[in-house]
C-alpha positions as CSV (number, residue, x, y, z in Angstrom):
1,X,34.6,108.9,87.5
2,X,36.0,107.4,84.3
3,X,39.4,105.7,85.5
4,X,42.6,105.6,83.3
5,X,45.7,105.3,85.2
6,X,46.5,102.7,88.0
7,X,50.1,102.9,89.7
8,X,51.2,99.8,92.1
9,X,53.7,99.4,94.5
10,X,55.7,95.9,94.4
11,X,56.4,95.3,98.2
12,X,54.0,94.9,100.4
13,X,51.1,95.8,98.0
14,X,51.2,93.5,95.0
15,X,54.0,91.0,96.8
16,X,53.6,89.1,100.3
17,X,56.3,88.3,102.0
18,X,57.0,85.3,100.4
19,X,57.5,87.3,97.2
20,X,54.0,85.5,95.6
21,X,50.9,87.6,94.4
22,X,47.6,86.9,95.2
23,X,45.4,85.4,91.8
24,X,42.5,87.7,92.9
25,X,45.6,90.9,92.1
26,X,46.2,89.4,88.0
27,X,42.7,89.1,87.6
28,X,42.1,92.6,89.0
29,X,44.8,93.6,86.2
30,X,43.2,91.6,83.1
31,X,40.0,93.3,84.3
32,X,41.1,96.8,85.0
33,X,43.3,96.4,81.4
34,X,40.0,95.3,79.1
35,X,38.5,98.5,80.2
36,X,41.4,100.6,78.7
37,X,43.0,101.5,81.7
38,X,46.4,101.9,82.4
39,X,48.7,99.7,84.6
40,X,52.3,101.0,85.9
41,X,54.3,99.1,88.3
42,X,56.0,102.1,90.3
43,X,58.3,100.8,92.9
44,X,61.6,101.6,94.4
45,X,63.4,98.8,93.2
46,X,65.3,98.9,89.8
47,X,63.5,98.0,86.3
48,X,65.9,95.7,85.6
49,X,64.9,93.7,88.7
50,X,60.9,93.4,88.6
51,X,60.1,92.7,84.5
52,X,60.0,89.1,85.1
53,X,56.8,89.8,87.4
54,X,55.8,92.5,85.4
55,X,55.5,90.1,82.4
56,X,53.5,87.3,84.5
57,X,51.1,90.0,85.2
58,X,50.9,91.6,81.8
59,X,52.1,95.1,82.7
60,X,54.8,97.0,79.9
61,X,55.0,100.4,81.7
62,X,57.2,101.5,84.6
63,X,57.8,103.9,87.5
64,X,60.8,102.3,89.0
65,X,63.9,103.4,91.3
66,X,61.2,105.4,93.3
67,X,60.5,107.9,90.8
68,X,63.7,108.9,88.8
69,X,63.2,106.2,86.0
70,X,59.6,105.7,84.2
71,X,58.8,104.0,80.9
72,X,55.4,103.8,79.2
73,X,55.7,101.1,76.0
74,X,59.2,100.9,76.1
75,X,59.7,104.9,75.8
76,X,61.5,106.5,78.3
77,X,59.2,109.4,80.2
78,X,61.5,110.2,83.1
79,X,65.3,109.7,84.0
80,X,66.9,111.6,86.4
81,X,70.5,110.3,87.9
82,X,70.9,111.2,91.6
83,X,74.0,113.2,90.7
84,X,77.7,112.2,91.0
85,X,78.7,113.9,94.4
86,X,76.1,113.1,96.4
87,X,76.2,109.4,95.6
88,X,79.6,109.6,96.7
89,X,78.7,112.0,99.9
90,X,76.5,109.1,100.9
91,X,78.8,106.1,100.0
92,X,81.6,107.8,102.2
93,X,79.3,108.5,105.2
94,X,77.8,105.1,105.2
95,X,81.7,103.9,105.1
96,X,82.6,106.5,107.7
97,X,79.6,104.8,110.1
98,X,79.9,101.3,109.3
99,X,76.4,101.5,107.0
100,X,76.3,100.1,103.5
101,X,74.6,101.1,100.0
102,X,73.3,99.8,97.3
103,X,73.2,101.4,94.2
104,X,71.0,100.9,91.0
105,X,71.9,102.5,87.6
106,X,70.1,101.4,84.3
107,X,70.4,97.9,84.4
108,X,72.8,96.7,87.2
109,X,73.1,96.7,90.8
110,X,75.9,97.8,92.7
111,X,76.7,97.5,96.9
112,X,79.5,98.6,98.8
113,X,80.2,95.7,100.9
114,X,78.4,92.9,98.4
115,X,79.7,89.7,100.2
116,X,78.6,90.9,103.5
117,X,75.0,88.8,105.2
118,X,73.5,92.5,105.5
119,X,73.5,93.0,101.5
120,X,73.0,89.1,101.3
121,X,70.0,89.3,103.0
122,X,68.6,92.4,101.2
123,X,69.4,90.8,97.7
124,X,67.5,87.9,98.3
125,X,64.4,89.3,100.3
126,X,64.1,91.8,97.1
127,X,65.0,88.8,94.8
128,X,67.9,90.9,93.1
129,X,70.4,89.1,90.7
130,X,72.3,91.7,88.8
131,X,74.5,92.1,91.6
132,X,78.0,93.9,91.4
133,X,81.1,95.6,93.8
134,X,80.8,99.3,94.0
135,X,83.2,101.3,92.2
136,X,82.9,105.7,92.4
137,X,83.0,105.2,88.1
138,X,79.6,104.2,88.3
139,X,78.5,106.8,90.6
140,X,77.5,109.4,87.6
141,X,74.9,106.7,86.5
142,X,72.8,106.1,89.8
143,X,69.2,106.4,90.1
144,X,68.5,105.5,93.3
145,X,70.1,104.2,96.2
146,X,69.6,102.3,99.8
147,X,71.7,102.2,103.1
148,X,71.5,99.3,105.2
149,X,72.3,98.4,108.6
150,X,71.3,101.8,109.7
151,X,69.6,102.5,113.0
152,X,66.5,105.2,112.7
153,X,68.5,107.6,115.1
154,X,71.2,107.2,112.8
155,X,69.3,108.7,109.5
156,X,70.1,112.5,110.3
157,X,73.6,111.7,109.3
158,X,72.4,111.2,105.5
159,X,70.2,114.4,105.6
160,X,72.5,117.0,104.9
161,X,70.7,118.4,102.1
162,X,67.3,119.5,102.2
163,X,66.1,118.3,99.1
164,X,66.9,114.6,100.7
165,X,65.0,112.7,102.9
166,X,65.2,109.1,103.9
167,X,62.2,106.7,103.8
168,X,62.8,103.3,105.8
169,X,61.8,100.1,104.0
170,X,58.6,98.7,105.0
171,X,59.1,94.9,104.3
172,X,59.6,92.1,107.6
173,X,63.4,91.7,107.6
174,X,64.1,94.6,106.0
175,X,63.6,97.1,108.9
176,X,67.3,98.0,109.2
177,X,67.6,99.8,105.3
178,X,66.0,103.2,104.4
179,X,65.7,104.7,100.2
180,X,67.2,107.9,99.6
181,X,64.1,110.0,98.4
182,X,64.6,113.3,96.6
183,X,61.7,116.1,97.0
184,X,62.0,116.7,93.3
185,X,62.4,112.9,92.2
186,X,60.5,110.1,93.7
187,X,57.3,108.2,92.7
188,X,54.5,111.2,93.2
189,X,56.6,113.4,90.5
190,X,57.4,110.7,88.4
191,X,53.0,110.3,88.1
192,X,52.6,113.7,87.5
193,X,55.0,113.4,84.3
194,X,53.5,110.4,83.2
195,X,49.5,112.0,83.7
196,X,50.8,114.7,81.7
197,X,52.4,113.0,78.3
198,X,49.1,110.5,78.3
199,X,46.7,113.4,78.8
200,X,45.1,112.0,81.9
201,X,43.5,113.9,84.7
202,X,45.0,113.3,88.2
203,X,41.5,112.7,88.9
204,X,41.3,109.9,86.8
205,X,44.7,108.0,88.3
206,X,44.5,105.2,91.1
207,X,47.6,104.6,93.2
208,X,48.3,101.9,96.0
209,X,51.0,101.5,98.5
210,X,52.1,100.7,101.6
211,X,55.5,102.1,102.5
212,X,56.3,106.0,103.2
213,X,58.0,105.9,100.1
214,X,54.7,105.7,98.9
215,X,53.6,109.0,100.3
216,X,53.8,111.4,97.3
217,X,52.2,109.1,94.9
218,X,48.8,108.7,97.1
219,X,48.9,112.5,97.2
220,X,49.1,112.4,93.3
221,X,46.1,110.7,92.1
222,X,42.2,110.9,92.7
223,X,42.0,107.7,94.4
224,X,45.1,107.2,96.7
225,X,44.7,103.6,98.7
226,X,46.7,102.8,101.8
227,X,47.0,98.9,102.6
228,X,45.7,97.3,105.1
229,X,49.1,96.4,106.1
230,X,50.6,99.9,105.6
231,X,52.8,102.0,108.1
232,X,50.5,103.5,110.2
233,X,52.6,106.9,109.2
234,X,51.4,106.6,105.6
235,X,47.3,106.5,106.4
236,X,47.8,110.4,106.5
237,X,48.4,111.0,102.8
238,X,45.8,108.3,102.0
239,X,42.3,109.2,101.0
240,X,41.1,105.8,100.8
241,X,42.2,102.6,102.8
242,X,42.3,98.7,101.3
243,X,42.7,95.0,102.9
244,X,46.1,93.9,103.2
245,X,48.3,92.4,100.2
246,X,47.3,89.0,102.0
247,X,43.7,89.4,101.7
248,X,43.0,90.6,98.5
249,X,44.0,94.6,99.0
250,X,44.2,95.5,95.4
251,X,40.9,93.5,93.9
252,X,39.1,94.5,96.7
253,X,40.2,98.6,96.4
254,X,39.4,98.2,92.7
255,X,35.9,96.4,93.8
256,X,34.9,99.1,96.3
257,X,35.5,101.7,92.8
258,X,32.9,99.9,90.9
259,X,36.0,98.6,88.1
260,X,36.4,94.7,89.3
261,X,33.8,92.0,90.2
């Protein structure tokens, strides 16, 4: 098979813990990149917030706020705002039940309760600086949003729409905040839009990840890995499984496809 397109997650799959990348993951890059192919970072978090590492690992191209934002070169492929009244549906239930949100538009970040050590925490474990109050003006701009300090049991309150489900973050710390995913916008979607203006076979696309946020993207592509350190709910819509992000998941993935060495 003749490769093209290679879609990696940030958390968990190109980033440790610690928020560092393995050298063995850039070099599987440079490699991957000399042979023509393709390299999107497709991750939940917001552009805005991950070009710094995109640019230390030589990667122009996006799929970010899981799926409703993607750029290839700097031209915009996909962006598709949540929609005004169900950002503020979610903001006044996570108010109502003591939850909070974040909010990303295009470029800024915004939390409900920003001085609080819940959205302290969750800035700084997803190294996010653009960091602002909440206000419902900005609410007709979002593309994509997080509640945190929410108990699993307590997720059925945000799923009042059946185009909505809510994915929880798979990152140590982080156990307490779940995205909001929409059936018709999230990562898997955004791939298929992005196949189809670069004329690329979903055969021909390689995706890794490791949360269930993930889940629609493996489905997406040919070669769909699941991280060694993935939730164990994820291995389902995985046809192929990796080493962890700590021991070399992506090179090794890449290696087992004949594209690395």
């Amino acid at each position: 098979m003749t490769y093209k397109a290679i879609f990696l997650d940030i958390d968990g799959t190109i980033l440790m813990p610690d928020h560092t990348y393995a050298p063995s993951t850039k070099e599987a890059i440079k490699q991957v990149q000399k042979q023509g192919v393709e390299v999107f970072i497709a991750t939940g978090r917001p552009v805005h917030e991950v070009r710094e590492l995109a640019k230390e690992l030589n990667i122009d191209s996006f799929i970010g706020y899981n799926g409703a934002h993607a750029i290839y070169n700097n031209e915009t492929i996909v962006d598709e705002p949540m929609g005004e009244d169900i950002v503020k549906r979610f903001v006044a239930i996570a108010e109502e039940h003591n939850h909070e949100v974040i909010t990303f538009t295009n470029g800024e970040n915004y939390l409900t309760n920003p001085d609080s050590p819940i959205s302290k925490q969750f800035t700084v474990a997803f190294q996010m600086n653009k960091n602002n109050a909440y206000t419902k003006e900005i609410a007709k701009d979002v593309l994509g949003m997080t509640v945190m300090n929410l108990k699993p049991s307590e997720a059925s309150l945000y799923q009042f729409d059946g185009n909505i489900h809510l994915s929880q973050v798979n990152v140590e710390g982080s156990q307490h905040a779940f995205d909001i995913i929409r059936n018709n916008v999230n990562k898997g979607e955004a791939i298929k839009k992005v196949l189809k203006h670069l004329g690329i076979e979903k055969e021909q696309a390689i995706a890794f990840g490791d949360g269930m946020n993930d889940k629609e993207m493996l489905q997406t592509v040919g070669a769909g890995f699941a991280m060694g350190n993935a939730a164990p709910e994820l291995l389902e819509y995985a046809n192929l499984k990796t080493t962890t992000v700590h021991e070399d998941g992506i090179f090794n993935g890449l290696k087992a496809l004949g594209l690395v060495e």
